[in-house]
DRENDRENPA-208678 format. One record per atom (N, C-alpha, C): residue in one letter; chain; atom name; x, y, z. Coordinates in steps of 0.05 Angstrom, whole numbers, plus 5000, padded with zeros to 4 digits. Layout:
% residues N
ATOM  rest  kette  atom     X     Y     Z
ATOM     a      A    CA     X     Y     Z
...
This chain:
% residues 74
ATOM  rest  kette  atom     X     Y     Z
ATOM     x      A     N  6482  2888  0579
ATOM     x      A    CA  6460  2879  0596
ATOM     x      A     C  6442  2860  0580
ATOM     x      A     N  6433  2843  0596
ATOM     x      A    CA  6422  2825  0575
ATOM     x      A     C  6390  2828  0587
ATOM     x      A     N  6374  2814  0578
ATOM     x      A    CA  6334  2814  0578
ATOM     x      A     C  6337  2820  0615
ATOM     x      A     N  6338  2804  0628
ATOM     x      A    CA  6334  2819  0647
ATOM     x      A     C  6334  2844  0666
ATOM     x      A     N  6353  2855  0658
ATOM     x      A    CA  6362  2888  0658
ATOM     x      A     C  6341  2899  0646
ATOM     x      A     N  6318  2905  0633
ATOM     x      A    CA  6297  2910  0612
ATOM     x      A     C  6268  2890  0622
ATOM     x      A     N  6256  2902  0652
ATOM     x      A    CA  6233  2891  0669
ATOM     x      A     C  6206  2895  0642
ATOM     x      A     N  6218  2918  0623
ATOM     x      A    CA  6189  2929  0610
ATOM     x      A     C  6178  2899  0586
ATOM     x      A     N  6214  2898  0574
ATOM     x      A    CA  6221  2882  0554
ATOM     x      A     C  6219  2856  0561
ATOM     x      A     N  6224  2848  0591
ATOM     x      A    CA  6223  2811  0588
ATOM     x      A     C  6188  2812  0594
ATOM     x      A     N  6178  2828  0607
ATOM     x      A    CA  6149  2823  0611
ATOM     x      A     C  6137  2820  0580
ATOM     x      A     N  6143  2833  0569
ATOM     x      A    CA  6137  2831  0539
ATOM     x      A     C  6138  2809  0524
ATOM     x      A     N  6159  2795  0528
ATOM     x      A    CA  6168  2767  0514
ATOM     x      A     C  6154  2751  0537
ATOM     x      A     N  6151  2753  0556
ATOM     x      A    CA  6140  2727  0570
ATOM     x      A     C  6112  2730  0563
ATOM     x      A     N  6100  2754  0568
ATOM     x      A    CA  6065  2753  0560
ATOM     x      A     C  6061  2746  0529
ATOM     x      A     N  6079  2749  0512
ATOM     x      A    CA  6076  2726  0483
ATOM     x      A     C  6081  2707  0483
ATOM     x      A     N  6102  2692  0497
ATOM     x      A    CA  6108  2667  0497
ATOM     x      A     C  6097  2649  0510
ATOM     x      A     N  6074  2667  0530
ATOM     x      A    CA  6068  2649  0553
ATOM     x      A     C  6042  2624  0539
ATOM     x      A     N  6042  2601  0551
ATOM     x      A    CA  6029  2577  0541
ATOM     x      A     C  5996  2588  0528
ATOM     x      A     N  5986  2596  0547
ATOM     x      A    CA  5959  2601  0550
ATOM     x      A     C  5951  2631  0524
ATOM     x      A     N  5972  2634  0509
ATOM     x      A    CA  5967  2648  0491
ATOM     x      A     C  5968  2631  0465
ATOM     x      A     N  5945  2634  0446
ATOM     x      A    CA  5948  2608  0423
ATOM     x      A     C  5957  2624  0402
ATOM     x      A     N  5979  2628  0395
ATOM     x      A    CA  6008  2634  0373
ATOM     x      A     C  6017  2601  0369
ATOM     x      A     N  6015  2604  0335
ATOM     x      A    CA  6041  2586  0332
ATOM     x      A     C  6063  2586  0346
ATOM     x      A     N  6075  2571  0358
ATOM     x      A    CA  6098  2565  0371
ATOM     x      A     C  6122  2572  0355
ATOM     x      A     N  6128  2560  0331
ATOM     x      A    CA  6144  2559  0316
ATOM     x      A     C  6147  2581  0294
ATOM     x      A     N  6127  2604  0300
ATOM     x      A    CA  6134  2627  0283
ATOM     x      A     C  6162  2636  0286
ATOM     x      A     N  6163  2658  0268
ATOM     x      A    CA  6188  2675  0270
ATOM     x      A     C  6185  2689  0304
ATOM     x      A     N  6152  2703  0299
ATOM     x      A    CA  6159  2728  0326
ATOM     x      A     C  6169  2708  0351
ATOM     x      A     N  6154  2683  0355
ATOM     x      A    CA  6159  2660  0377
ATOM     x      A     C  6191  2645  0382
ATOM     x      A     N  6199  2650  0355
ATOM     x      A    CA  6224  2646  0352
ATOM     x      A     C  6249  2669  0355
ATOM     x      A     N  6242  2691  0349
ATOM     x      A    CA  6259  2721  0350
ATOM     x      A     C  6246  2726  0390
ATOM     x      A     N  6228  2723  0401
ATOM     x      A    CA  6231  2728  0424
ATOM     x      A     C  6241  2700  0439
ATOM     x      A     N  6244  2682  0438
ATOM     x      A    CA  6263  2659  0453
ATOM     x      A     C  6287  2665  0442
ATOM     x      A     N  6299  2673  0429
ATOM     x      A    CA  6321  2685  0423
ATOM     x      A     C  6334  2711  0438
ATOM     x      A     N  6317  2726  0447
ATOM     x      A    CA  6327  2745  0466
ATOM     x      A     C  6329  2738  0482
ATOM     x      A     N  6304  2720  0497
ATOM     x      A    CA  6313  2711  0532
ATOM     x      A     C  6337  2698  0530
ATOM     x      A     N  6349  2675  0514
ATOM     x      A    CA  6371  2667  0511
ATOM     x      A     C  6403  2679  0510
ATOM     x      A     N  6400  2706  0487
ATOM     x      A    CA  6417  2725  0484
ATOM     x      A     C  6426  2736  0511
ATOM     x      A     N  6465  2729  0510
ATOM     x      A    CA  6479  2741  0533
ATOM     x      A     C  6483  2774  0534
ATOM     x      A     N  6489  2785  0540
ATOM     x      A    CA  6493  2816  0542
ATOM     x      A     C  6502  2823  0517
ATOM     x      A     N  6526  2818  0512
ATOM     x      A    CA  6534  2828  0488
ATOM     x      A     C  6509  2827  0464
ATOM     x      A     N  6500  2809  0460
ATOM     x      A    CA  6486  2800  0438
ATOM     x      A     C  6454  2812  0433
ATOM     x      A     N  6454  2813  0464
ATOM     x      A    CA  6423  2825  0469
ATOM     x      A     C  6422  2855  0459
ATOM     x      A     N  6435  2859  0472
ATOM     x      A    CA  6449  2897  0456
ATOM     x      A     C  6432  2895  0433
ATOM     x      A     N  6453  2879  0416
ATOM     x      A    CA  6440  2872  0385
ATOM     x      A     C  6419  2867  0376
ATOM     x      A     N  6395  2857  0396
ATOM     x      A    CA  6369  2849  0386
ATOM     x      A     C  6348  2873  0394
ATOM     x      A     N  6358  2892  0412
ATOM     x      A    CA  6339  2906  0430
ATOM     x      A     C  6322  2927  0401
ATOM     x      A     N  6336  2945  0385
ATOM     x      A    CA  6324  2951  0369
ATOM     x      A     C  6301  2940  0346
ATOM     x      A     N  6313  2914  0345
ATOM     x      A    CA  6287  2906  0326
ATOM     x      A     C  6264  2894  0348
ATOM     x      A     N  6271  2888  0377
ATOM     x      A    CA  6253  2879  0390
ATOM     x      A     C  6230  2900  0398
ATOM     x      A     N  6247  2923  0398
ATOM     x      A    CA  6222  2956  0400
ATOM     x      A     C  6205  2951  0379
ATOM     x      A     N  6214  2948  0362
ATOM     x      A    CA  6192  2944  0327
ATOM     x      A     C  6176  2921  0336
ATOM     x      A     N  6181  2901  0348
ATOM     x      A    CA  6166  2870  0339
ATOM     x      A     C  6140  2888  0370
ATOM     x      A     N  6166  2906  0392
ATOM     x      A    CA  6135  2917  0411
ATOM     x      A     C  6113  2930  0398
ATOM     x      A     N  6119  2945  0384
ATOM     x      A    CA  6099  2958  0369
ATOM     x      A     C  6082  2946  0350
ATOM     x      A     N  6089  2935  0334
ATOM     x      A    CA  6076  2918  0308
ATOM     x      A     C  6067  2888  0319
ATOM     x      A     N  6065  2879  0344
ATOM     x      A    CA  6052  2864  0353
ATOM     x      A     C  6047  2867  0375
ATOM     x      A     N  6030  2876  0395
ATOM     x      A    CA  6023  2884  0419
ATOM     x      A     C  6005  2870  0432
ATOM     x      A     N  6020  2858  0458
ATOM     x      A    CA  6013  2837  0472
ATOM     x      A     C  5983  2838  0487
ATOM     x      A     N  5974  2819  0492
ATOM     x      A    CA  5953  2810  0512
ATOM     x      A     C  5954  2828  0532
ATOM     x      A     N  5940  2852  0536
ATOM     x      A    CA  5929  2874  0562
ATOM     x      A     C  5932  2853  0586
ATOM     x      A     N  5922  2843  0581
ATOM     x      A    CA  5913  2820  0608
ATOM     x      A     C  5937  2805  0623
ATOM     x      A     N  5952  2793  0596
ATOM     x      A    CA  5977  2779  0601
ATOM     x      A     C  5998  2794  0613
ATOM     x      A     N  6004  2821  0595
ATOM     x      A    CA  6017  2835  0603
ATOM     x      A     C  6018  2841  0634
ATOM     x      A     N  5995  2856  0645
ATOM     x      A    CA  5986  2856  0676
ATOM     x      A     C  5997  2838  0690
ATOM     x      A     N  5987  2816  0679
ATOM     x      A    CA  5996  2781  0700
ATOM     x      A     C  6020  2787  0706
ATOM     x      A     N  6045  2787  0682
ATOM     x      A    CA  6066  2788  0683
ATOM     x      A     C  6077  2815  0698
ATOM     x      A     N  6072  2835  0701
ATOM     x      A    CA  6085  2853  0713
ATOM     x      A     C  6068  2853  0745
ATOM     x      A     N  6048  2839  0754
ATOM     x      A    CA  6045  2831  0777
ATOM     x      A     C  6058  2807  0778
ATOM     x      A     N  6063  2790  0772
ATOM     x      A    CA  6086  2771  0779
ATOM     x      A     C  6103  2785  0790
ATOM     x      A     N  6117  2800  0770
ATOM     x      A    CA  6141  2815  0786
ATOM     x      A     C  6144  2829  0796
ATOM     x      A     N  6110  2848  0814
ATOM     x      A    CA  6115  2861  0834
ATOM     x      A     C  6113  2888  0833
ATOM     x      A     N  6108  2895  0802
ATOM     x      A    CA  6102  2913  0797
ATOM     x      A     C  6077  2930  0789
């Protein structure tokens, strides 16, 4: 299954990635989460564990987060 299958996990990468948050672009974490949305099933498998770590050790925008899971309805 790849990022989409994981509503908790793409909200996560989108409320970091999203524009209106000021992160270097070109970090690692900015770089290791455009890398998951990208990642096909097989591969995503592969990232999901270190992506739990990057949830914890960097914890997104309260605010953003919300936006994003009311986007999707939830």
């Amino acid at each position: 299954m790849n990022i989409q299958c994981y509503p908790d996990e793409l909200d996560y990468v989108n409320a970091k990635l999203h524009p209106a948050v000021r992160e270097d672009d070109s970090s690692f974490l900015a770089t290791f989460l455009r890398a998951c949305l990208r990642a096909d099933a097989e591969n995503y498998e592969l990232l999901r564990p270190a992506l739990a770590e990057m949830m914890k050790k960097y914890p997104p925008d309260p605010v953003r987060l919300r936006m994003e899971r009311e986007d999707n309805g939830r």
